[in-house]
Each structure stands twice: as C-alpha cells, then as structure tokens.
N, C-alpha and C positions, 0 to 999 in steps of 0.2 A: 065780701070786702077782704084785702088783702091783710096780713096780718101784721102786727108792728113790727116794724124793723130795725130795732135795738131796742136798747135800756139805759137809762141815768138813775145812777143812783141817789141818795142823799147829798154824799159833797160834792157828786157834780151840779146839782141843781144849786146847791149853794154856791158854788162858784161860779155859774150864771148871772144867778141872781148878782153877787157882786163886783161881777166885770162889767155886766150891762149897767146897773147900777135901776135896772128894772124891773118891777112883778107886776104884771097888772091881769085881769080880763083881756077879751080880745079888745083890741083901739079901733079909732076911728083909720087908722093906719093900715091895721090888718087887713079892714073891709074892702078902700078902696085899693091894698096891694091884688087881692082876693080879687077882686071886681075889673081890675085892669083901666083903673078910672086914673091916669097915669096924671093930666092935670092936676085933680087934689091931692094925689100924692105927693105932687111938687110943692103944690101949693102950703101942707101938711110939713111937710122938712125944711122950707122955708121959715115955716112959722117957731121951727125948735124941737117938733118933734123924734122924740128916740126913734133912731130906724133899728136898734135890736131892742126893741120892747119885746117881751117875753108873755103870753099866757102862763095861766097855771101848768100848760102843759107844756110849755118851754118854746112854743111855735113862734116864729118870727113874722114879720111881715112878707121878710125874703121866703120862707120856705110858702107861705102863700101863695105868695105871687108865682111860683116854681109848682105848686099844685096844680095851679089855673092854668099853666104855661102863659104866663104875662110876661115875656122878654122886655117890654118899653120898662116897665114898673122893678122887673128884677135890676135891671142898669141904673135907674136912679136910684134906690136903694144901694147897689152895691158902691154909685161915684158918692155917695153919702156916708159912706165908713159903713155897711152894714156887714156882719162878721159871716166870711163866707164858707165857712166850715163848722156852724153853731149847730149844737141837737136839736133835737126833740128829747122829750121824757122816754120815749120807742127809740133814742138812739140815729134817727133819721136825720140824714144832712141835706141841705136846699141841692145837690144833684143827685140823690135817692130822690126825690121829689120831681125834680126836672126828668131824670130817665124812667120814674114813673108812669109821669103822663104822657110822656113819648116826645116830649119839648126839646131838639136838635137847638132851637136859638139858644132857649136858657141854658140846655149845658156846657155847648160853647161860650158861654159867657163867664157862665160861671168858672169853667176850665182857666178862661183868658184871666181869673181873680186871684187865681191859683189853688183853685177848691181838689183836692184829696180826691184821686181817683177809688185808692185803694180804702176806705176806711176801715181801721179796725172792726171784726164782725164779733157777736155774741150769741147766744143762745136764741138772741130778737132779732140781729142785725143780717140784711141782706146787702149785698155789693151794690153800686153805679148799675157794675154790668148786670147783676142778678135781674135787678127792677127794670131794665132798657130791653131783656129778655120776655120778663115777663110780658112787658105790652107790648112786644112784637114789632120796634121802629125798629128795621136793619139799620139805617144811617146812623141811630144812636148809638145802637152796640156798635157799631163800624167806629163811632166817635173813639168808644170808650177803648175799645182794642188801641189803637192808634197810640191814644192816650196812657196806655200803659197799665192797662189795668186787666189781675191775674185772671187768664183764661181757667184757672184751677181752681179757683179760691173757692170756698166749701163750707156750705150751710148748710147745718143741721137738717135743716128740713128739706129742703131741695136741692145739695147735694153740687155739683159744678154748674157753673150757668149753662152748660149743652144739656144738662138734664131739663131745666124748669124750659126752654127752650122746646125741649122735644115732648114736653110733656104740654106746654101748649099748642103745639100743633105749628110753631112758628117757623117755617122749610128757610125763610132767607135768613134768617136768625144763624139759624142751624148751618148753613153754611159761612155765613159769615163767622163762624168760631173755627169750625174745623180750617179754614183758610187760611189763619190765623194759626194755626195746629195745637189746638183743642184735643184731647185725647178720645176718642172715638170710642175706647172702650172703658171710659171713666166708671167706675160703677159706683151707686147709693142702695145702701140693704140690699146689697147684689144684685141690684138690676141695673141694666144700659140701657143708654140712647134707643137703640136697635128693639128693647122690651116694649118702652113706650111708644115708639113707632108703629109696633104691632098690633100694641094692647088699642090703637086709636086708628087700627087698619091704613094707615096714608103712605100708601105705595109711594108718593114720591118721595115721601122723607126715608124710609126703606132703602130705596132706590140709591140716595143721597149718601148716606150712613155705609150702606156697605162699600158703596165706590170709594168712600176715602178708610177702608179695611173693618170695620165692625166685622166682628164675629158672629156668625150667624147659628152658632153652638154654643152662644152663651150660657151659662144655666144660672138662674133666681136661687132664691134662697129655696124654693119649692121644687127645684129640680126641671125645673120647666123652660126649653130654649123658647125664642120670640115667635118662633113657629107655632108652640103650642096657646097662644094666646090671637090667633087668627081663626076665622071659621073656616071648615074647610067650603071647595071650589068659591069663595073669597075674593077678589084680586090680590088682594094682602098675600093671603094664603099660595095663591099660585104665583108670586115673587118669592117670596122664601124658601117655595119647593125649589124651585127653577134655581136656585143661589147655591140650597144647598147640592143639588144634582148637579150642578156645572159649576164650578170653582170658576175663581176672576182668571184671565188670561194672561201670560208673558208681560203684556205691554199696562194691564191695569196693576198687578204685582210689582214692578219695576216701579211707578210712579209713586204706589205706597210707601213700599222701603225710602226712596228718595226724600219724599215727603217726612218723613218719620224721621229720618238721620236728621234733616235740617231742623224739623220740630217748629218752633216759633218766630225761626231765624229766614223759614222756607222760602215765601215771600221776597222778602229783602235778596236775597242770593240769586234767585231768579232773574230778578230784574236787570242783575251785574254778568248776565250770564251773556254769550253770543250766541242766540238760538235761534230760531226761525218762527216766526209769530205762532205758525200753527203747532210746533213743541210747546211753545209759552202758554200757550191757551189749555192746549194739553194739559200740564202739568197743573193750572190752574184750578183748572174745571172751571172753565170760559168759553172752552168750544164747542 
C-alpha cells in the first residue's frame, strides 16, 4: 500500500471541521460516492446532504469518488459546491487520488474546478505528478505536464517524478517527463534514472535515458556506476558496455545540447520552428 501523502495538522483539521461545518463517520454519501451509484448520490444532494462531509480522517466524498475513478459521481459533487482542493488528515487532495488511480476523466475534471496542480509537499506529501507516475497512466502525467505541474518537484522519499517513474519500471512515463525536459540526470541519495534502470535490468528504459544524455558514469553514494548493478553477459549489461565503449554520435549530441538549452520550453519552440517532419520527429524522439 502506498504511503500517505501529506499531513494536517490540529488547526488544519479544525479549520475543516469549521468551514464544512461537518465531522462525522463515513455517510451514506461517501458509500454511494465510493460505489459510483451516481443516482443516490443525486438523489442524496437533493435531499440536503453535505457534499464536503468529512470523516474522522478528513476524506470527502469527492476524494472517494476520485479513489474509485467515479468521473459521473466526481461532477455532481463538484456542480454541488464540493471543495476541490480539500485534504485528507495524509494531506491528500481529490487529484492525488484521481492520478492515483490512473482516472484521466476525474483529473480533467477536476483541473476544469480549478483543483491545484502543484500542491504544497511535506515530509507525507507526494505531487499530482508524483502519484500519475507512480501508476504508470502516461496520458495522466501527460495531463499533468501540460497543466503545469513541476517536472522537478521533490519528495523525500522518491525524490523528482523521473525517479518514482524509473523506479517503477514505467518506459512511457519516463519519457513523457524527459519530453517535457525533465532532468535526466536528477539524482536522490546520489542515484539516477539510469541506476534504476539498471538496478531493474530494462534495456529499453536504458536505451531511453541515455538517448536523451544520462550519464552512464554516474557514481552512487557506494561508488558504483549503473554498469555495476547489471549481471554480466545481461542484456542490460551488454547496453551499458556498448554505451560506455562507443560514446553518442555528432547527430545524438547535437540534439541533447539543443534539447537541454531549450529545457521545458523545448517542445513549444519546436513546434514554431520550419523544419522538416523527419528533423521534428528527430528531435522528438517520434521517429
């Protein structure tokens, strides 16, 4: 189970408490947000029900509904006044929930409410992006990029979303960030992208990492580059030899630096450029 993803403290809970002007157990509200039974939920908000009633643990019915990926049930809650930037006690907001469970509707939805791409992180708090990572929906993180949300931002424990990314093993993640320009050579407790790649043998994400410049000399806190975390004769292992024995060529170095100068911006500038589909794809890595 993934671990919580923030914290509220005392007067934030008290401040729920008296903005919703609710505490209760889970409702009959929570169940059918939970259950995606979107008629009694209507039927339920009709009748007067609180759509931000709170658990002991601060949970809404929206973040519910955003666990389950219930897009019907997230919309009538939100055209019902429900607050769409509320916590959890773990700090967790209804699109940490939605790009949890890999729910594209709910987080466009919740985007269109005007839900916080970036939320403040803490010692508990993981990003939009971190949690769309973790379950490996590219179109989410694709969402979230789009949306404005930092390719950098940085949690304790996993460190830039291209880490938790390469650490699950998720290739179109991984590039959907670096596309974006994502730092390639971002490191947490001195390890890269390129460490985890190794350390989980997946030649393409390897593959991936180095073509947009990963360092293949990296060194860990143990002294150790991404080489020595492959078995030898490997695939893994005989990618990294071959990487490090033949350096990238003229025409892959040229695209890095390019890539690198433009940074975030890379993308967009492209698009404005007069190039020839098969440079554009190129510089993509499209073709």
């Amino acid at each position: 189970m993934r671990r919580p993803v923030g914290v509220a403290g005392p007067i934030t809970n008290f401040w729920i408490m008296f903005s919703t002007g609710s505490w209760a157990d889970r409702t009959a509200l929570h169940e059918a947000a939970s259950q995606g039974r979107a008629l009694q939920l209507k039927q339920l908000i009709e009748s007067g029900a609180s759509v931000n009633m709170v658990t002991v643990d601060n949970i809404t019915p929206l973040h519910e509904a955003c666990i389950q990926a219930r897009p019907n049930c997230a919309r009538l809650l939100l055209e019902a006044g429900a607050q769409v930037d509320i916590r959890t006690i773990h700090g967790s907001t209804p699109l940490c929930n939605a790009c949890a469970a890999g729910s594209l509707e709910c987080a466009q939805l919740l985007l269109e409410y005007g839900a916080t791409v970036n939320p403040s992180l803490t010692a508990l708090t993981a990003s939009p992006l971190h949690e769309a990572c973790i379950q490996g929906n590219a179109e989410v993180v694709r969402l979230m990029i789009t949306s404005g949300a930092k390719l950098e931002a940085f949690d304790v424990h996993f460190g830039p979303p291209l880490h938790i990314a390469s650490v699950k093993g998720h290739v179109e993640c991984v590039k959907e960030l670096l596309i974006a320009g994502a730092n390639v050579n971002s490191v947490n407790f001195h390890e890269t992208s390129l460490h985890h790649a190794a350390r989980a043998h997946m030649v393409d994400m390897i593959e991936l990492l180095v073509e947009f410049g990963a360092n293949v000399y990296a060194s860990d806190s143990l002294g150790k580059k991404p080489l020595d975390y492959t078995t030898p004769a490997s695939p893994s292992y005989a990618c990294l030899q071959f990487y490090e024995s033949n350096p990238l060529n003229l025409q892959q170095l040229c695209r890095i630096v390019l890539r690198r100068m433009l940074g975030t911006k890379a993308s967009e500038v492209m698009d404005q450029l007069n190039i020839s589909r098969r440079i554009y794809d190129y510089l993509q890595f499209s073709g």
